[in-house]
Z-matrix of the N, CA and C atoms (Angstrom, degrees):
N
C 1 1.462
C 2 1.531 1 110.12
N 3 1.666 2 114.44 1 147.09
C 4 1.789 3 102.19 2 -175.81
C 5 1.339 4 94.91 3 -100.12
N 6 1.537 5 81.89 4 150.08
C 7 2.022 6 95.51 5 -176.90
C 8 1.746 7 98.98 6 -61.68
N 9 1.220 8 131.86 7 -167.70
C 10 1.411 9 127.31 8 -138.63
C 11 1.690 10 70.23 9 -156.20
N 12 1.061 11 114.71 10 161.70
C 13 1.949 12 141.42 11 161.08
C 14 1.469 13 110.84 12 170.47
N 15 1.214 14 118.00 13 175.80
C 16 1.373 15 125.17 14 -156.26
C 17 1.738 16 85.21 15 -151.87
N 18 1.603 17 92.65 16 153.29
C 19 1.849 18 100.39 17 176.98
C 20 1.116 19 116.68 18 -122.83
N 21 1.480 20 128.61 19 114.73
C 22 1.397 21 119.29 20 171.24
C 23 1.971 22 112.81 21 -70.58
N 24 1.221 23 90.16 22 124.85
C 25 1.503 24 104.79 23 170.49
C 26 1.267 25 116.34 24 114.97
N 27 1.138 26 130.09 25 90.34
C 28 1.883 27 131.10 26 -152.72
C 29 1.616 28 98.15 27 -97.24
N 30 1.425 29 123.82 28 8.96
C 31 1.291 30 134.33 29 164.63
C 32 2.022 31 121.82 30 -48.97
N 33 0.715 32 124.60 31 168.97
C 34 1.322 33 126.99 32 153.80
C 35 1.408 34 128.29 33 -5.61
N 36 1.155 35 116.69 34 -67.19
C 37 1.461 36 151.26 35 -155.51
C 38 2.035 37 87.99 36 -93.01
N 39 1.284 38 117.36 37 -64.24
C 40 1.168 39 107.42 38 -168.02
C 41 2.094 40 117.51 39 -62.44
N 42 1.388 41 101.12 40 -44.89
C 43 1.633 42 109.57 41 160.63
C 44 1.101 43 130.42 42 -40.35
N 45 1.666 44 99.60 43 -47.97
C 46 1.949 45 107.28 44 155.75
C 47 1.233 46 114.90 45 -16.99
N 48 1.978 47 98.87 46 -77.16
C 49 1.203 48 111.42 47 -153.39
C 50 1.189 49 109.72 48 -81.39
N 51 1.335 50 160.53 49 -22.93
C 52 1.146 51 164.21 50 67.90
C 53 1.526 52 107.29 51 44.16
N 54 1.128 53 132.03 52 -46.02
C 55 1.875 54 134.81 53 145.99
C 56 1.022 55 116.64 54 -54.26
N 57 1.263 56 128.28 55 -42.17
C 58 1.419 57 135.65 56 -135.38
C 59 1.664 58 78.49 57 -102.81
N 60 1.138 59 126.21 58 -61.03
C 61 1.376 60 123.72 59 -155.53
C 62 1.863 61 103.48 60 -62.64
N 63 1.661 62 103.43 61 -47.74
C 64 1.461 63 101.65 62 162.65
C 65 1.263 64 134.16 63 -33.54
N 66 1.523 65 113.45 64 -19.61
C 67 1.817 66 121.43 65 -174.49
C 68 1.772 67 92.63 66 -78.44
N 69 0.874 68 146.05 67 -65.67
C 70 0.930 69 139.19 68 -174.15
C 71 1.822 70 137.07 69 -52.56
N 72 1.574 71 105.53 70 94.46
C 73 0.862 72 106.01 71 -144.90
C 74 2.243 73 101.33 72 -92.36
N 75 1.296 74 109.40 73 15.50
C 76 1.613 75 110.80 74 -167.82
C 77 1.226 76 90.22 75 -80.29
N 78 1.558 77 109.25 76 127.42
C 79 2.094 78 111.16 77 158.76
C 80 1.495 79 122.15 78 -61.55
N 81 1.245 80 106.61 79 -13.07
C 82 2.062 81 120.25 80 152.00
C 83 1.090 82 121.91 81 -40.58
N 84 1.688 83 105.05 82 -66.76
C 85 1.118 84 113.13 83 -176.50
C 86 1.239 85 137.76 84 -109.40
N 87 1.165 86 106.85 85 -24.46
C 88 1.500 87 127.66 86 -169.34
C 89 2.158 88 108.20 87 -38.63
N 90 1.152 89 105.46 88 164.04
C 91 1.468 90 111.68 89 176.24
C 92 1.670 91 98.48 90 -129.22
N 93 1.946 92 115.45 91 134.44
C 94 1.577 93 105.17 92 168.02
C 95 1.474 94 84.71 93 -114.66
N 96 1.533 95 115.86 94 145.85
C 97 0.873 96 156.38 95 178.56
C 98 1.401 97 115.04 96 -65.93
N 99 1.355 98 130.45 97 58.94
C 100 1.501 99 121.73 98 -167.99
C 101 1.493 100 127.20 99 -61.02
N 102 1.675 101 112.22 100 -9.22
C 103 1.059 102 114.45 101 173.99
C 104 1.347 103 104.55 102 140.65
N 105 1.376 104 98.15 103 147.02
C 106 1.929 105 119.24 104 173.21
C 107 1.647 106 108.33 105 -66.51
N 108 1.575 107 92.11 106 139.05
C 109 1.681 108 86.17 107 152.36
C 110 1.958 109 92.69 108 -141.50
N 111 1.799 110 81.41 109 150.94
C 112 1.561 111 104.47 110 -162.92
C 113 1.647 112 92.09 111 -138.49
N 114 1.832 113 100.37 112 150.72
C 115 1.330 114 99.81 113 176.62
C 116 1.797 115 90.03 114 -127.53
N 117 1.360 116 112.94 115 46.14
C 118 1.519 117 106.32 116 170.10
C 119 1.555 118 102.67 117 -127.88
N 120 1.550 119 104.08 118 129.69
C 121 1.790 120 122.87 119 -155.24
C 122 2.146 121 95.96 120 -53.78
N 123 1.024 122 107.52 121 -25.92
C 124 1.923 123 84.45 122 -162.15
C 125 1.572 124 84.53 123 -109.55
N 126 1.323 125 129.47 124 59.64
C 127 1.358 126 125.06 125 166.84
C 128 1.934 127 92.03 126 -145.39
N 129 1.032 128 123.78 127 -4.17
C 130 1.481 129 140.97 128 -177.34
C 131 1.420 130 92.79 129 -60.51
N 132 1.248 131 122.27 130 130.27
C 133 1.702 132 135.97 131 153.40
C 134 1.200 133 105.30 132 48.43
N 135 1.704 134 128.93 133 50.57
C 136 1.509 135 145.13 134 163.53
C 137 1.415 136 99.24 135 -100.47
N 138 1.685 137 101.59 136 165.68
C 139 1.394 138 111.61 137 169.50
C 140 1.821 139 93.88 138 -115.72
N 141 1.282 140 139.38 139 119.22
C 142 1.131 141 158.41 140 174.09
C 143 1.398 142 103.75 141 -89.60
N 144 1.589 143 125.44 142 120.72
C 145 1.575 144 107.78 143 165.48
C 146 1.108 145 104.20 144 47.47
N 147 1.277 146 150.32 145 43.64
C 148 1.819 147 129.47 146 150.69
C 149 1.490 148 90.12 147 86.27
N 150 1.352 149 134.67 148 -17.44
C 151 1.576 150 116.42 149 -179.03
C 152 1.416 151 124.17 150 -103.91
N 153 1.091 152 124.06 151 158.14
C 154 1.738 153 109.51 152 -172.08
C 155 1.182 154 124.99 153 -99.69
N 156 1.149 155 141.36 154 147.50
C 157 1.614 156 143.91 155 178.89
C 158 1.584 157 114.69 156 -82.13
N 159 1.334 158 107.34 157 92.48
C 160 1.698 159 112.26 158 -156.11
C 161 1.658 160 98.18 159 -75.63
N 162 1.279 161 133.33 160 -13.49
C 163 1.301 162 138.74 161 -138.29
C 164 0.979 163 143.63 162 110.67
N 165 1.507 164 130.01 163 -169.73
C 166 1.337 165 121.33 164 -174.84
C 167 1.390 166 105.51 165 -97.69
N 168 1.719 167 122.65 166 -164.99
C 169 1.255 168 120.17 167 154.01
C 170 1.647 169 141.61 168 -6.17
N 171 1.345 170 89.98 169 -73.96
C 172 1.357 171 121.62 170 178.08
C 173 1.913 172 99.80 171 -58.17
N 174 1.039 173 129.30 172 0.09
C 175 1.335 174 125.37 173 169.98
C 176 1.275 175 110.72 174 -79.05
N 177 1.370 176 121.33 175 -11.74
C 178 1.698 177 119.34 176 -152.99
C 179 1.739 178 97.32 177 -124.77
N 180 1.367 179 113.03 178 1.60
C 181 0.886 180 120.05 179 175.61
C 182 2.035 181 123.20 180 -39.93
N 183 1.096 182 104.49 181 -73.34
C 184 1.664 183 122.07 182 135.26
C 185 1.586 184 148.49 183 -72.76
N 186 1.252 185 95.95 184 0.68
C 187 1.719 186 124.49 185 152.36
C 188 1.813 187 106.24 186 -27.49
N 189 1.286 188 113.26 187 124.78
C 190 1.165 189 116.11 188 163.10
C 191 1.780 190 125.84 189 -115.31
N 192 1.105 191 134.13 190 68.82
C 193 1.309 192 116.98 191 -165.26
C 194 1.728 193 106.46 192 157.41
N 195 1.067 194 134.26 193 -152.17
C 196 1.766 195 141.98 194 -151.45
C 197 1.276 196 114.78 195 -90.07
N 198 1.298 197 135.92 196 89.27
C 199 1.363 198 131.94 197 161.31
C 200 1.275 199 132.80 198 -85.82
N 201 1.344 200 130.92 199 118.23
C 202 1.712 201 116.09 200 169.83
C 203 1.677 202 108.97 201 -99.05
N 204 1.387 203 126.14 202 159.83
C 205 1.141 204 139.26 203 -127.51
C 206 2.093 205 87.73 204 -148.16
N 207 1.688 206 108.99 205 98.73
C 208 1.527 207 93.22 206 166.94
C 209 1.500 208 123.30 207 -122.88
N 210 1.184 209 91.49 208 42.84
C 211 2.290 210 86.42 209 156.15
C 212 0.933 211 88.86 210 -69.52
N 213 1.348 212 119.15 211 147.11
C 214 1.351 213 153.31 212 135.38
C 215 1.053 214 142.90 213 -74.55
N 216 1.926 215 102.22 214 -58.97
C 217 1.406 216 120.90 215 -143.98
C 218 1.916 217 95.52 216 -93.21
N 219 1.321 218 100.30 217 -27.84
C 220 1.588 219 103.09 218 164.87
C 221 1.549 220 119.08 219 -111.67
N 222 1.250 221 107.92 220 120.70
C 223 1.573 222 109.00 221 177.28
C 224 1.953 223 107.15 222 -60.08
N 225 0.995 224 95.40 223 -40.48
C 226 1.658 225 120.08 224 -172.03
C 227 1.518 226 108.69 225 -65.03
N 228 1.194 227 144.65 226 -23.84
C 229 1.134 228 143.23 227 -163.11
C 230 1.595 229 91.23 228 -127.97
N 231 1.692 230 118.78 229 -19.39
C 232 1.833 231 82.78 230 177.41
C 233 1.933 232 90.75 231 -90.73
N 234 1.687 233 117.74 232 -9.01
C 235 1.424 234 82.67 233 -175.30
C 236 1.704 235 105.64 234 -72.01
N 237 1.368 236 113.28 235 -30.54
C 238 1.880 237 99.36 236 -176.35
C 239 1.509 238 93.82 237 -46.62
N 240 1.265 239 132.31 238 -51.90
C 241 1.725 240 120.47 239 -160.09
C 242 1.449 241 101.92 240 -57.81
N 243 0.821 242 107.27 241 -55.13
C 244 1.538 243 111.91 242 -179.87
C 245 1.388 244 143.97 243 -30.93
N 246 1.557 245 86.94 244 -60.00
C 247 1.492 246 113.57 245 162.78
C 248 1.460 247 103.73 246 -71.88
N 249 1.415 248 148.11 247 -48.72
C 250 1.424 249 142.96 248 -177.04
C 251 1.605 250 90.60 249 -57.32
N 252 1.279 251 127.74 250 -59.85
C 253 1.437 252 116.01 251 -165.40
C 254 1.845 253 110.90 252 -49.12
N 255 1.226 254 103.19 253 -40.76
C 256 1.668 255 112.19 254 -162.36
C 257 1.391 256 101.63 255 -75.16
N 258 1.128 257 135.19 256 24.36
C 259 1.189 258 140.80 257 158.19
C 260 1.555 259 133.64 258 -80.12
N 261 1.708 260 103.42 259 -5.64
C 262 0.848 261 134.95 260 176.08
C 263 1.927 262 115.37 261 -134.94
N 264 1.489 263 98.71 262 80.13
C 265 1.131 264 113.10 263 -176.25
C 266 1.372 265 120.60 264 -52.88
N 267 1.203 266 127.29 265 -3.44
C 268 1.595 267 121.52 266 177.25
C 269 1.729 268 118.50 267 -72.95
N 270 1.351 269 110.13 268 -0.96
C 271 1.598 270 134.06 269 -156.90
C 272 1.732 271 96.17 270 -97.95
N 273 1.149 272 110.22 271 151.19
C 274 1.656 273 115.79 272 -166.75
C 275 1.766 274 95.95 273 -141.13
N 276 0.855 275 112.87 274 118.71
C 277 1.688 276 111.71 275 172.38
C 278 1.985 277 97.04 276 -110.70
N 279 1.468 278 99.63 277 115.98
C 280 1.694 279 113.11 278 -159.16
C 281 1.880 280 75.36 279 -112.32
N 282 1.563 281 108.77 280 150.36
C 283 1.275 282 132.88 281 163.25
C 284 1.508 283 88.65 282 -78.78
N 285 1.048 284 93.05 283 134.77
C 286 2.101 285 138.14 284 162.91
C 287 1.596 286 117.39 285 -105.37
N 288 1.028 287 118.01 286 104.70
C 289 1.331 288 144.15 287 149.79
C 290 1.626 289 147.44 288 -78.29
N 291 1.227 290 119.71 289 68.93
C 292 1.556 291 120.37 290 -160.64
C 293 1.372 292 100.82 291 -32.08
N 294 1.326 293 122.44 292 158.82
C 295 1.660 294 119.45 293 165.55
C 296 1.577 295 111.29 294 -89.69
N 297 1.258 296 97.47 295 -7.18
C 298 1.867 297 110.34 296 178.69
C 299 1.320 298 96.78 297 -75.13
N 300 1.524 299 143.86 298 -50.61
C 301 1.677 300 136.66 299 -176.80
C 302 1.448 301 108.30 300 -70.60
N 303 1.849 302 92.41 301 167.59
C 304 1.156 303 107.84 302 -162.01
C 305 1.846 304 89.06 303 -122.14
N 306 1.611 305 122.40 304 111.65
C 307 1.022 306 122.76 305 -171.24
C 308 1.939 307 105.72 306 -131.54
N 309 0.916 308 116.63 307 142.98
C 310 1.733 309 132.33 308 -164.60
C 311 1.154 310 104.63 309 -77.29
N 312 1.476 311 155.77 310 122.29
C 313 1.097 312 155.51 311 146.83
C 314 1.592 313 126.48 312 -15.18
N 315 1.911 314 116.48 313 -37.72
C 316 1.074 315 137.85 314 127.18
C 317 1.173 316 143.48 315 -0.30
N 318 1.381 317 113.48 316 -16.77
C 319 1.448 318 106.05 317 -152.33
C 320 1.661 319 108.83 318 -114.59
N 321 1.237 320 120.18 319 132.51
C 322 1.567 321 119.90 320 -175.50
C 323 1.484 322 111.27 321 -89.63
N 324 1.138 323 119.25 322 137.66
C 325 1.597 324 119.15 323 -144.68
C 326 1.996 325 99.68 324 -131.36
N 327 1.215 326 103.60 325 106.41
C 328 1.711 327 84.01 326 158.78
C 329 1.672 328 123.66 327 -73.75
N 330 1.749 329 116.94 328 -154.61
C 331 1.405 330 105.78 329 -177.76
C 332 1.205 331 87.64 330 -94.99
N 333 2.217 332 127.98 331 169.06
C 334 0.524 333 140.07 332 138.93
C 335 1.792 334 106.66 333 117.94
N 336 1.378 335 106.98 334 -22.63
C 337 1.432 336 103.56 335 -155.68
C 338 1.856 337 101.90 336 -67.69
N 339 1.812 338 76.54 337 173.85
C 340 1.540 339 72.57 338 -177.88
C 341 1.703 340 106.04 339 -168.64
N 342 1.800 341 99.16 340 130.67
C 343 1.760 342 91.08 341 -156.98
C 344 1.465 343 100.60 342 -134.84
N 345 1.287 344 120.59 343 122.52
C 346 1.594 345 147.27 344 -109.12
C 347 1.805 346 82.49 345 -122.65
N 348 1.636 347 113.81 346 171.92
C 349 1.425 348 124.18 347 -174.90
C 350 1.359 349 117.18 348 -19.08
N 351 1.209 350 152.20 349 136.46
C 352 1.326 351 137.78 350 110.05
C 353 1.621 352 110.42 351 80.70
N 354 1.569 353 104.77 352 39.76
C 355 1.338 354 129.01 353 -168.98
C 356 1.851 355 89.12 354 -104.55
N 357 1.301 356 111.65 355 152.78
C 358 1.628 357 107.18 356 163.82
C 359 1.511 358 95.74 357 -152.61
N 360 1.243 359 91.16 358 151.06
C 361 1.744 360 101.81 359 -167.21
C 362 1.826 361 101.01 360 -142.97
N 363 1.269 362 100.33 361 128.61
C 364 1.859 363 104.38 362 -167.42
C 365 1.418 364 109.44 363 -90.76
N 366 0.821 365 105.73 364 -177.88
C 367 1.831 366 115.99 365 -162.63
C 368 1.731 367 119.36 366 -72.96
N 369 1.165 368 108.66 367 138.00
C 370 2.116 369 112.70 368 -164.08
C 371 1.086 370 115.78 369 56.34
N 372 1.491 371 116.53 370 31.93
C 373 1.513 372 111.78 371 147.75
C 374 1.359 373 144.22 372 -60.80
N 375 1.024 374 150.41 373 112.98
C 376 1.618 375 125.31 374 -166.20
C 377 1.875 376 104.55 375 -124.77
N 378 1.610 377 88.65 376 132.34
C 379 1.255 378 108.95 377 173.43
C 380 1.266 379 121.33 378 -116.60
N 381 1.342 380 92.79 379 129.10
C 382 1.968 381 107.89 380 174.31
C 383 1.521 382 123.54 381 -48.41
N 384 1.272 383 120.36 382 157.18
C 385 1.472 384 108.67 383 165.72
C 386 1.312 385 110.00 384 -52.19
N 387 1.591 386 93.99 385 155.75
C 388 1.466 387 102.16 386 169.14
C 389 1.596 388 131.63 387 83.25
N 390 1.315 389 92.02 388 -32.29
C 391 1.934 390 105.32 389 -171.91
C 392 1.799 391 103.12 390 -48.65
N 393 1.145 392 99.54 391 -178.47
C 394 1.423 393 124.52 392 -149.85
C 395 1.637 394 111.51 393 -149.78
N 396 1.126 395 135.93 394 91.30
C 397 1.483 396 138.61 395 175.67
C 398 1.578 397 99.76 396 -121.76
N 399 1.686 398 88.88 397 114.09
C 400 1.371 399 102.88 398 178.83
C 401 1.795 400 112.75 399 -97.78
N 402 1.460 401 111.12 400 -173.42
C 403 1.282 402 122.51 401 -174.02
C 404 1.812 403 107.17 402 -29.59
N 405 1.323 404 107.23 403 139.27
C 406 1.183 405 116.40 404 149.33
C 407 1.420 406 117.39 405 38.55
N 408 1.404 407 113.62 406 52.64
C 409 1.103 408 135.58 407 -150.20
C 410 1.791 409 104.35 408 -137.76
N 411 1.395 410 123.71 409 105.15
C 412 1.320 411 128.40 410 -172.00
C 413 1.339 412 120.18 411 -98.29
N 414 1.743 413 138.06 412 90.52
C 415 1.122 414 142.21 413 157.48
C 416 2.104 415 115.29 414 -52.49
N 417 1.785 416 92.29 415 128.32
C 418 1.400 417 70.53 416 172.36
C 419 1.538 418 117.00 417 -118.90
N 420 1.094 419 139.47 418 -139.62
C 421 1.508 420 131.51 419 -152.48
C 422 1.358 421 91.04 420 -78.60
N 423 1.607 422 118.25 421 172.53
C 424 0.946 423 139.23 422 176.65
C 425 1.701 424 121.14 423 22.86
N 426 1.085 425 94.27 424 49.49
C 427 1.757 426 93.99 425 -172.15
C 428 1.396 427 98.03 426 -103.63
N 429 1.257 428 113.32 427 162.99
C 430 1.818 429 125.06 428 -176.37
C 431 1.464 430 112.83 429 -137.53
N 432 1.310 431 112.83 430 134.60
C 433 1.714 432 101.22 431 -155.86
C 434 1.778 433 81.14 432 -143.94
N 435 1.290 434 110.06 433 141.07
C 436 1.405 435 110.01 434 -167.06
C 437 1.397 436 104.27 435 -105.49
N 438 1.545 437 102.08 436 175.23
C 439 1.699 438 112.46 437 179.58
C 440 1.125 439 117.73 438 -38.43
N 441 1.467 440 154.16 439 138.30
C 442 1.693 441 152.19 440 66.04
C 443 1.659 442 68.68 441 150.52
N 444 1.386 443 134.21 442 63.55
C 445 1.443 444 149.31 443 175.27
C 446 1.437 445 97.11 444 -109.92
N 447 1.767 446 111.61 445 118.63
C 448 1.313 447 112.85 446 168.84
C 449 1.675 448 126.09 447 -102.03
N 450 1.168 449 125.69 448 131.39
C 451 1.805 450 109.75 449 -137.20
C 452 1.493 451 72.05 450 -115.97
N 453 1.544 452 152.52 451 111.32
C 454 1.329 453 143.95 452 155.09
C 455 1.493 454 117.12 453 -38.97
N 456 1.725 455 108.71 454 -147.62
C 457 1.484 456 105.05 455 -165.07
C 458 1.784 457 86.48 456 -111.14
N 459 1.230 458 104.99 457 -172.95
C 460 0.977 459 119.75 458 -179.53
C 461 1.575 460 125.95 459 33.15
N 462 1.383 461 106.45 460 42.56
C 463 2.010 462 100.82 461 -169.29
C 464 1.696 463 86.99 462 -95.47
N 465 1.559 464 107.91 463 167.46
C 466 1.029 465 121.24 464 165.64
C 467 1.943 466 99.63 465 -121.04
N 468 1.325 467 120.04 466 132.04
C 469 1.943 468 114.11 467 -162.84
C 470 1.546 469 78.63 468 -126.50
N 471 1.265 470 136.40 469 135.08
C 472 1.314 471 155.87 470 166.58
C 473 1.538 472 96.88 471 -73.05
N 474 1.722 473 98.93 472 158.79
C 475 1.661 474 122.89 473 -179.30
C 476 1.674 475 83.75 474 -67.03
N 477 1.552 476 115.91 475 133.19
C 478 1.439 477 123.73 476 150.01
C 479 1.499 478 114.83 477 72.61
N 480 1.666 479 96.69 478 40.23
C 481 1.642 480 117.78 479 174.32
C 482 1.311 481 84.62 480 -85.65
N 483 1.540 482 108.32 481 160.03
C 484 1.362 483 137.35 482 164.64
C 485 1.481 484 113.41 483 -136.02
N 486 1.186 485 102.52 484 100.55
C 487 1.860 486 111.32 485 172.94
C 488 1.291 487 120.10 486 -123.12
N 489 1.113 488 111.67 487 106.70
C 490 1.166 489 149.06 488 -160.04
C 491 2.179 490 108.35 489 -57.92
N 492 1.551 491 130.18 490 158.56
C 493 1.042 492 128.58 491 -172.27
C 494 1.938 493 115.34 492 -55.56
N 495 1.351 494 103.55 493 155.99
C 496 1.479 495 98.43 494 172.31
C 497 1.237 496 130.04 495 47.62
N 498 1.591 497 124.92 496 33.15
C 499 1.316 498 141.46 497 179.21
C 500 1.373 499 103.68 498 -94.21
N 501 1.333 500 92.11 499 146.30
C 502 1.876 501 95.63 500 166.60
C 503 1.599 502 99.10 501 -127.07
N 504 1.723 503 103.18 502 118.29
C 505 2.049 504 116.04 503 172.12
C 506 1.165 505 98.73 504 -79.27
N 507 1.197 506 134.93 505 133.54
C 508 1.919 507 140.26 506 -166.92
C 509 2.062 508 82.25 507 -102.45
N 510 1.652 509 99.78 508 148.13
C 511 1.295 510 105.78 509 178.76
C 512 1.465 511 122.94 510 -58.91
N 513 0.820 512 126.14 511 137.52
C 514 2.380 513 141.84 512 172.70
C 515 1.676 514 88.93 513 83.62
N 516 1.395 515 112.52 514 25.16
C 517 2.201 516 86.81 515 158.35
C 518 1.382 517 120.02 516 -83.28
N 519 1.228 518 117.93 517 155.03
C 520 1.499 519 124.14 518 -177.15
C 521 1.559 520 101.30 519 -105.55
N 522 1.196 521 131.04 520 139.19
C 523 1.603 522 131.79 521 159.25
C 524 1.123 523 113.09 522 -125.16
N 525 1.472 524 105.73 523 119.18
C 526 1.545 525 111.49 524 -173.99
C 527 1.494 526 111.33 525 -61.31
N 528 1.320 527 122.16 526 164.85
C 529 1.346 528 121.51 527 176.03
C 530 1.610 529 115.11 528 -72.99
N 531 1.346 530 124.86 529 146.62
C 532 1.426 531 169.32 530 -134.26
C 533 2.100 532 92.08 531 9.14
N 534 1.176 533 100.17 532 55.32
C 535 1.531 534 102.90 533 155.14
C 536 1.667 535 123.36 534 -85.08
N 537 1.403 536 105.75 535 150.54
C 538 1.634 537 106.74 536 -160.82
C 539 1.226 538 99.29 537 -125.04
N 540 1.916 539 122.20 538 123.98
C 541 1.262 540 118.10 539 -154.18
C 542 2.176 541 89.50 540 -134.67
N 543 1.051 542 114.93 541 126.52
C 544 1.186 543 137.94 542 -164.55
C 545 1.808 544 107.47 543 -52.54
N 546 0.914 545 101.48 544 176.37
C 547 2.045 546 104.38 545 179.36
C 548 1.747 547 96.77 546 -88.03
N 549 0.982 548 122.50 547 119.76
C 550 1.487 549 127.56 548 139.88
C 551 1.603 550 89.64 549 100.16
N 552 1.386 551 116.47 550 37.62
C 553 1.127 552 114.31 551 -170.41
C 554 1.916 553 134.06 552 -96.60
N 555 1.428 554 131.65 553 58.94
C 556 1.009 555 123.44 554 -163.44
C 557 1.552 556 118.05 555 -29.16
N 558 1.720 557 114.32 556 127.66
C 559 1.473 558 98.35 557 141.37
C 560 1.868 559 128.75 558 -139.14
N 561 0.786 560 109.10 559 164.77
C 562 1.420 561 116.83 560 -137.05
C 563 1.546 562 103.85 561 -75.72
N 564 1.492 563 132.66 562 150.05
C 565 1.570 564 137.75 563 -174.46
C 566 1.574 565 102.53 564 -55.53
N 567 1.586 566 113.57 565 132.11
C 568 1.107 567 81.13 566 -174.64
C 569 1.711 568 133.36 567 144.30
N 570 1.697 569 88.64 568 -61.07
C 571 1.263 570 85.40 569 -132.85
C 572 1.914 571 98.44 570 -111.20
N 573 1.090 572 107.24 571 152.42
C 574 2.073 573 117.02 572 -173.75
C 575 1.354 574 110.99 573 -82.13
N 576 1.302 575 119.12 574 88.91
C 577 1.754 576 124.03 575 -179.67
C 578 1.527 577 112.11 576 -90.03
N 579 1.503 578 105.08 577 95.31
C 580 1.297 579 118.98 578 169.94
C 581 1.810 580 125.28 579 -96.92
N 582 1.314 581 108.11 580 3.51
C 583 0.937 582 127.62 581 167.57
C 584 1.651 583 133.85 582 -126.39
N 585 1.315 584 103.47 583 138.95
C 586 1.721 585 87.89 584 179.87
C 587 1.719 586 115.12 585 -79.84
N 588 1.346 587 94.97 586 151.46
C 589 1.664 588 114.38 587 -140.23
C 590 1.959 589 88.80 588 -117.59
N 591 1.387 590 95.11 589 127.14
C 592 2.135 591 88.82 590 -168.06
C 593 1.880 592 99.63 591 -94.50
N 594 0.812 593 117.64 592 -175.26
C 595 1.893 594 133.38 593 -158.64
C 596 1.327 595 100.16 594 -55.97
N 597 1.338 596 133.86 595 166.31
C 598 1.288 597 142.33 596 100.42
C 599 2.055 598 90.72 597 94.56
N 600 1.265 599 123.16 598 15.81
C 601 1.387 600 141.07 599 -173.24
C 602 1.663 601 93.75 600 -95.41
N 603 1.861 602 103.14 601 166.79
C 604 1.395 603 126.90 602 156.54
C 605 1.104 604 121.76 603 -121.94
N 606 1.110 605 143.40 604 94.51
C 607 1.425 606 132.24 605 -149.17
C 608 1.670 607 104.21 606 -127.88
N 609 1.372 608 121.48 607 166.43
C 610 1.556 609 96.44 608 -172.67
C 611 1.549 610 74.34 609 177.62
N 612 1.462 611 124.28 610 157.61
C 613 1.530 612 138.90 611 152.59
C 614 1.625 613 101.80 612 134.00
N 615 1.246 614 79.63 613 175.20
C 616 2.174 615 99.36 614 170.38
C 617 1.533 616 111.24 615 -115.67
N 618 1.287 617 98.65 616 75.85
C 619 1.301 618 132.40 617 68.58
C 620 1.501 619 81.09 618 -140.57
N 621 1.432 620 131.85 619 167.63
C 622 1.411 621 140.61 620 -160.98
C 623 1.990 622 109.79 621 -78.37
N 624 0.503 623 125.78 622 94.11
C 625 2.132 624 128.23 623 163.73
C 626 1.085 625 109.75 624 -88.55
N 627 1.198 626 90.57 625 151.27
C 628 1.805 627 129.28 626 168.28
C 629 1.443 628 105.00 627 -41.13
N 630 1.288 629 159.32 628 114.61
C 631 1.281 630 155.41 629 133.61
C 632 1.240 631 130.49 630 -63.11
N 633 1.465 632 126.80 631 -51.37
C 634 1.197 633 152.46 632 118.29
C 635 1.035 634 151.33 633 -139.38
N 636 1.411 635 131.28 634 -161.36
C 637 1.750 636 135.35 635 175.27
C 638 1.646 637 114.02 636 -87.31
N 639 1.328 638 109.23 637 129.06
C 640 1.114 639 96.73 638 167.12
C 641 1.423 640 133.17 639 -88.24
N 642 1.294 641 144.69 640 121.11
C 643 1.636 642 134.48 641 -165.56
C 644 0.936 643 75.27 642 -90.74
């Protein structure tokens, strides 16, 4: 029988995964999709893709069982969701695994994560809660990627990167191996990080710079 979860965010990002989970066809493993919940008014009591729009937030209130969680674009606003959801401890945020990637047995996992098409990630990696490895996206050995960290598509992350919590990697950056990338740190689509990059920055180019500070 497939375990059952529901996705907050019937956006872009959540339909993905909601495909993605459909590829997997093992009664082991597989995930069915019981339905979206959304707190944006013209996504209320639709059928999306064959799945249903159970509600907003406040649906999960008494929720018993598997939720995945898809802000993205702010690390910062899915942890408030997050934390409002976990207020109701009966809720389980389970790591998601496309059956399309190629992922290491190796790998130290917080709750929640979740790593999207044709992503491969090499052996003693450890990921924070929450993180985010999108499409076609290559982690290499020993790299460390921190809490509610959104990794776009196409990055290339060197053996013995360190990226730090609440970062957003913009899609096609390269990070050289054992580069050290700050907490809450944007960097830009794109862009060749040959240097380690300090907190709370925007940095982006070939080779990657400082743009600015983030308040």
């Amino acid at each position: 029988m497939p375990r059952k979860i529901l996705i907050y965010g019937a956006g872009g990002a959540g339909r993905e995964i909601a495909f993605g989970l459909s590829l997997d066809k093992n009664p082991d493993t597989r995930w069915k999709v019981e339905g979206f919940i959304d707190d944006t008014e013209n996504f209320s009591e639709l059928m999306i893709n064959d799945i249903p729009v159970l509600g907003g937030v406040e649906y999960l209130k008494n929720y018993s069982g598997n939720v995945v969680v898809t802000i993205f674009d702010s690390p910062e606003l899915r942890r408030d969701l997050i934390s409002k959801i976990k207020k109701n401890n009966k809720i389980k945020y389970p790591v998601l695994i496309f059956p399309t990637s190629i992922v290491s047995p190796y790998v130290e996992w917080g709750e929640g994560c979740i790593v999207s098409h044709l992503a491969y990630i090499s052996v003693n990696v450890k990921l924070g809660d929450f993180v985010y490895v999108n499409n076609r996206t290559g982690i290499g050995h020993d790299a460390i990627i921190g809490d509610f960290t959104t990794i776009y598509a196409g990055i290339n992350i060197g053996g013995g990167v360190c990226i730090g919590s609440g970062c957003l990697i913009g899609s096609g950056a390269t990070i050289l191996p054992k580069i050290k990338i700050g907490d809450g740190t944007i960097i830009g689509g794109g862009s060749f990080v040959s240097k380690d990059i300090p907190p709370k920055v925007v940095a982006a180019g070939v080779p990657a710079k400082i743009i600015r500070e983030i308040k």
